[in-house]
C-alpha positions in Angstrom: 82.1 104.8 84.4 80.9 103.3 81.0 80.0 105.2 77.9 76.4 105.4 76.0 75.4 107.6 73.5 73.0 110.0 73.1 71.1 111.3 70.0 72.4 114.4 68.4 70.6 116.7 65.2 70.2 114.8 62.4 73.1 114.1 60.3 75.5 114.9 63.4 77.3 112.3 65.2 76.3 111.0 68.6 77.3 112.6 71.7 79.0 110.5 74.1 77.7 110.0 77.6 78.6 109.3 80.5 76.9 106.7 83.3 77.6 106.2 87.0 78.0 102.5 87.5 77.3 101.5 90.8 80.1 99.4 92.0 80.7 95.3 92.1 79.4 94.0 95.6 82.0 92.3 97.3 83.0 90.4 100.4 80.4 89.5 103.5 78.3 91.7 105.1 77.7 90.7 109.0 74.1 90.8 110.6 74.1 90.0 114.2 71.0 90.3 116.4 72.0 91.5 119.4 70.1 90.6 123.0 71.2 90.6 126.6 74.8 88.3 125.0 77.6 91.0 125.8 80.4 88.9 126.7 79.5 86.5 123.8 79.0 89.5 121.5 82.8 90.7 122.3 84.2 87.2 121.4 82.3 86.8 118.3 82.9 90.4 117.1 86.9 89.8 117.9 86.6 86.8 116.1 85.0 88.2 112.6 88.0 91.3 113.2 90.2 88.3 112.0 88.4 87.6 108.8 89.4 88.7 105.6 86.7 88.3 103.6 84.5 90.0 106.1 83.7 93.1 104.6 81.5 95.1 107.3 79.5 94.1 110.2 76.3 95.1 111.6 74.8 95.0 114.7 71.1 95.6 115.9 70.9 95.4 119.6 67.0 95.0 120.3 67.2 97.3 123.9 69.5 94.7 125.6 69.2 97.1 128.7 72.2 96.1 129.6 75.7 97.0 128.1 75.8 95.0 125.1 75.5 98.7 122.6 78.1 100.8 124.9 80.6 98.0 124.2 79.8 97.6 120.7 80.4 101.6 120.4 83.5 102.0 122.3 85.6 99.0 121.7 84.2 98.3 117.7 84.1 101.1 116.1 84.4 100.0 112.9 81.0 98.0 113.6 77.8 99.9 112.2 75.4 100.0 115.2 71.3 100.0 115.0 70.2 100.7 118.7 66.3 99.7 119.4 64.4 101.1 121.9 62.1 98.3 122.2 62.9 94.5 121.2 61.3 93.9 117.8 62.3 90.5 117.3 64.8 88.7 115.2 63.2 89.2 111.6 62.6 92.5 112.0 65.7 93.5 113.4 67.7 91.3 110.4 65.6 93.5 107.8 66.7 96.9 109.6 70.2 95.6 108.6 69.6 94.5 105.4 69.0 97.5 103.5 72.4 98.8 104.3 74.3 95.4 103.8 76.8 96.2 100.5 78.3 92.9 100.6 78.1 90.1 98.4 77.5 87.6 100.3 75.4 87.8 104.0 76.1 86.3 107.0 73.7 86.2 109.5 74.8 85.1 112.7 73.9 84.3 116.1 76.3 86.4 118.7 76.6 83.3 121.1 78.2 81.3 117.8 82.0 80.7 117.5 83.7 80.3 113.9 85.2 77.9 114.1 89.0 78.1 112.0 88.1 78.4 108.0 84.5 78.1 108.5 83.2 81.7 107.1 86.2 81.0 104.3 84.9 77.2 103.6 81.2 79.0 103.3 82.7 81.4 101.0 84.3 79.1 98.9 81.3 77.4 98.1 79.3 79.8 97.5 81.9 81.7 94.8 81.8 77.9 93.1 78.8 77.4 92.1 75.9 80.8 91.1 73.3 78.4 91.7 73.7 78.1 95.0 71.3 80.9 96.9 72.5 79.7 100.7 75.1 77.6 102.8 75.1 76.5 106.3 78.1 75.1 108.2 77.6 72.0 110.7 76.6 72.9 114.1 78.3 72.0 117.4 75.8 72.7 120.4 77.7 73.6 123.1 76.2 71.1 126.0 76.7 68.5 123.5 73.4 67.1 124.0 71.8 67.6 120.3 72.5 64.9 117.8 70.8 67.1 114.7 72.4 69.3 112.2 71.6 72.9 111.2 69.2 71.6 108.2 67.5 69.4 106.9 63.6 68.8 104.7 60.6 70.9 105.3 58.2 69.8 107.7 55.9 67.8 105.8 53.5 65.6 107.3 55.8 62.7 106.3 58.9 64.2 107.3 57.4 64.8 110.6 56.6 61.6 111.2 59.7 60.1 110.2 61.2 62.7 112.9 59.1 61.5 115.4 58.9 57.8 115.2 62.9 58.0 114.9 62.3 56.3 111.5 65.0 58.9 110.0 67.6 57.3 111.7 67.4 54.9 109.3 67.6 57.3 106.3 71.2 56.7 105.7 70.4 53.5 103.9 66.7 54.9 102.7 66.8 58.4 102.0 63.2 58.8 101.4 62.6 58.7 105.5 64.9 61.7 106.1 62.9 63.5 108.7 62.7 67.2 109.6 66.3 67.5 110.3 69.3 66.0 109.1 71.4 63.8 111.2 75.1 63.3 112.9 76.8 60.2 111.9 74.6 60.0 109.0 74.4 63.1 107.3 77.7 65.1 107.6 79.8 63.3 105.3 79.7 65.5 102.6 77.7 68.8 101.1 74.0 68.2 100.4 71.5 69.8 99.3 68.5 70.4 101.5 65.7 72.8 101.9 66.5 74.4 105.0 69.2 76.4 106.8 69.3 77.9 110.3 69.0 80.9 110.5 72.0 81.0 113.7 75.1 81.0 110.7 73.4 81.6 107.4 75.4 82.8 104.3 73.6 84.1 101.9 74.3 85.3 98.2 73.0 88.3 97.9 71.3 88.3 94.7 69.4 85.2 95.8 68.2 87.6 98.8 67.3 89.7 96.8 65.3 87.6 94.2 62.6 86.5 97.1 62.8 89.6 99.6 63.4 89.8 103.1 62.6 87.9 105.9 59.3 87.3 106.8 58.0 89.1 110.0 55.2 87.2 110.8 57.0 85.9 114.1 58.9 87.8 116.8 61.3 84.7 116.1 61.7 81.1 114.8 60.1 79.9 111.9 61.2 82.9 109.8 64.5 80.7 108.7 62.2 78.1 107.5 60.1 80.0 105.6 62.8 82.1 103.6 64.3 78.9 102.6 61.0 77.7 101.8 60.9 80.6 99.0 64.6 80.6 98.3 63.7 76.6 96.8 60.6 77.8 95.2 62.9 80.6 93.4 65.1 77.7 92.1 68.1 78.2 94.1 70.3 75.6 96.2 70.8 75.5 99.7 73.9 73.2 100.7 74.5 72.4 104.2 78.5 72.5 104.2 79.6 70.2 107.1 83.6 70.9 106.7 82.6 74.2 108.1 82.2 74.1 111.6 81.0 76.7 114.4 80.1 76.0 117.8 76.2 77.3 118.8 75.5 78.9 123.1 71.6 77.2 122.7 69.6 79.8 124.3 72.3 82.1 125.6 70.0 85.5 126.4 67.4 83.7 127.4 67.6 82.8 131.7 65.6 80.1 133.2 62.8 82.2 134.3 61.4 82.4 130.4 63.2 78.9 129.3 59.7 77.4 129.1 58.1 80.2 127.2 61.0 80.3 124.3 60.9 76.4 124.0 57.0 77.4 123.3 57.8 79.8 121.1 59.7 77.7 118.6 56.8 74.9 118.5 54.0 77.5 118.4 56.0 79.3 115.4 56.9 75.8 113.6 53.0 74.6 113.9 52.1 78.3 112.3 54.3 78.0 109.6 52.9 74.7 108.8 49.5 75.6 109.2 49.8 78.7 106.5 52.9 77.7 104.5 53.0 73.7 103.9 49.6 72.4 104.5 47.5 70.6 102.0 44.3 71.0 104.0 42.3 70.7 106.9 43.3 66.9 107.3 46.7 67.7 106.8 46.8 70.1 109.4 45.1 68.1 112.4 47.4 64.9 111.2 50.1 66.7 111.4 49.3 68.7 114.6 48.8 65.6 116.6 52.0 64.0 115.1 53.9 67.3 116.5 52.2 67.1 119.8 53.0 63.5 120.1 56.6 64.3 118.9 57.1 67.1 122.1 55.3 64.9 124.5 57.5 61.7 123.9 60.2 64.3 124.7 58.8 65.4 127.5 58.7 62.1 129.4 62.1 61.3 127.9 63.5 64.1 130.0 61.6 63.4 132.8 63.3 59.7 132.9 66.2 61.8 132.6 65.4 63.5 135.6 64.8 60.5 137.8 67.7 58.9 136.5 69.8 62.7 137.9 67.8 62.6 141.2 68.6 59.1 141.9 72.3 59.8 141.8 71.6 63.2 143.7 72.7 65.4 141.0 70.2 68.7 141.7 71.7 70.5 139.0 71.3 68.1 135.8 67.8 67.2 137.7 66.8 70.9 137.6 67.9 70.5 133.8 66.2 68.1 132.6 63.1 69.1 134.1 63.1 72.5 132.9 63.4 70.7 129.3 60.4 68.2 130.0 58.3 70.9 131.5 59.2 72.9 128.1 58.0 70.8 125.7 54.9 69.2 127.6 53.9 73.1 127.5 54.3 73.2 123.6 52.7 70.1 123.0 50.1 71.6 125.1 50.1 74.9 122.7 50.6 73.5 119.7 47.1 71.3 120.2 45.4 74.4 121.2 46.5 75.9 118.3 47.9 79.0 120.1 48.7 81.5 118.0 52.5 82.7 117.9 53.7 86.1 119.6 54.0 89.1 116.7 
């Protein structure tokens, strides 16, 4: 409590008054998006029970349809639990959370990511150093091993794009000014930097930043939205630093089966090309430049992968030849969106 005054009759002293003072936020406040993940969502829930500095967690299962909420009710019941009857994507479902984080700090987190030993406190850390600092993101360890990119990097201008896609940023160790769309392995994880933006799959956010530029936006059913609340999180004036000490290890894809692998891996490029297209664009010619860039980007992928294939098929390997061309097939379909300029899924 803390005292103020109020007026009294003149000539009489002032009463003394007493105001509720809402209490200092403290710790991290968990937000997991839950979907069709249980035995992932156990681990990582087990995991954050070990954390000190963890102050509550919350979980939003978007109608798994499966048992990922009866598990979360029965064997966490610490955990606060949002059930939805219908899936409402991961922007909306982070903003059902939000509003009863009390935390200082907010962690969103994919369930199919492990913490790696002292990453949430490393994320922590850095944040409590510096007030200027709105965000942190740890270095990210896909689990097949396969991606070479960290979890940030530059907004996708048309220049960063096509230093992304003509593999010019691989030289941006020596020349920083062709850093592409993300940063890089080997290059870019020898110490905290500054960039401007975070993945949304293990994003710590101070609270007051959050707060400063709203919520995230829910003009996709996912992707995209990461981008675009870093994208106003900069404009604000504060600093997101990508912390590679802190490690975690990322399940690409883990609720989504091989049925709608195609459609998600459009998702993300339809999403990315619509954020551009309202959000980063100079212009027409900006748009169409950086549209075929994009395209040419996922199409080069494609017939990367389907190399890959071949290479798989020639030394009878059906499984990593099924793998490969599920990839290739996924992003010839989003280069294939992205010049139609399909609209993404709200």
């Amino acid at each position: 409590m803390t005292r103020g005054y109020a007026n009294g009759p003149l000539g009489t002293e002032l009463t003394p008054v007493a105001h509720a003072v809402a209490p200092a936020r403290t710790g991290v406040s968990v937000v997991l998006v839950s979907f069709r993940t249980p035995t992932l969502l156990v681990a990582c829930l087990q995991e954050l029970r070990r954390e000190a500095s963890v102050r509550e967690v919350i979980v939003v299962d978007n109608a798994s349809g499966d048992e990922s909420a009866d598990v979360v009710e029965r064997a966490f019941p610490e955990v606060r639990l949002i059930r939805n009857p219908v899936n409402i994507g991961f922007a909306r479902a982070v903003n059902q959370a939000l509003g009863q984080c009390e935390g200082q700090y907010i962690l969103l987190l994919n369930p199919d990511v492990v913490l790696e030993e002292t990453a949430l406190s490393r994320l922590v850390a850095l944040l409590a150093s510096d007030p200027t600092i709105g965000a942190a993101g740890p270095a990210i360890r896909h689990i097949t091993g396969r991606l070479r990119v960290l979890s940030g990097g530059r907004q996708p201008t048309l220049w960063r794009m096509f230093a992304h896609a003509t593999l010019l940023s691989r030289f941006s160790r020596r020349v920083p000014l062709l850093e592409g769309l993300n940063l890089l392995s080997g290059i870019h994880d020898d110490r905290p930097r500054d960039v401007e933006w975070l993945t949304g799959a293990c994003l710590m956010l101070r609270r007051d930043a959050l707060d400063s530029v709203g919520p995230l936006s829910e003009r996709w059913f996912m992707y995209a939205e990461d981008l675009e609340l870093c994208h106003r999180l900069g404009g604000a004036g504060w600093r997101l630093v990508h912390l590679p000490s802190a490690h975690i290890v990322h399940h690409m894809a883990a609720s989504t089966d091989t049925a709608t692998a195609t459609a998600t891996s459009t998702a993300w490029a339809v999403a990315l090309h619509d954020y551009y297209r309202r959000d980063i664009s100079k212009g027409p010619i900006s748009r169409m430049a950086w549209r075929l860039v994009f395209a040419a980007q996922l199409l080069s992928r494609s017939l990367y992968y389907r190399l890959r294939a071949r290479r798989a098929r020639m030394s009878s390997d059906r499984e990593r030849t099924n793998a490969w061309m599920r990839e290739a097939r996924g992003f010839a379909a989003s280069a294939i969106d992205v010049l139609r300029g399909t609209r993404p899924v709200r």
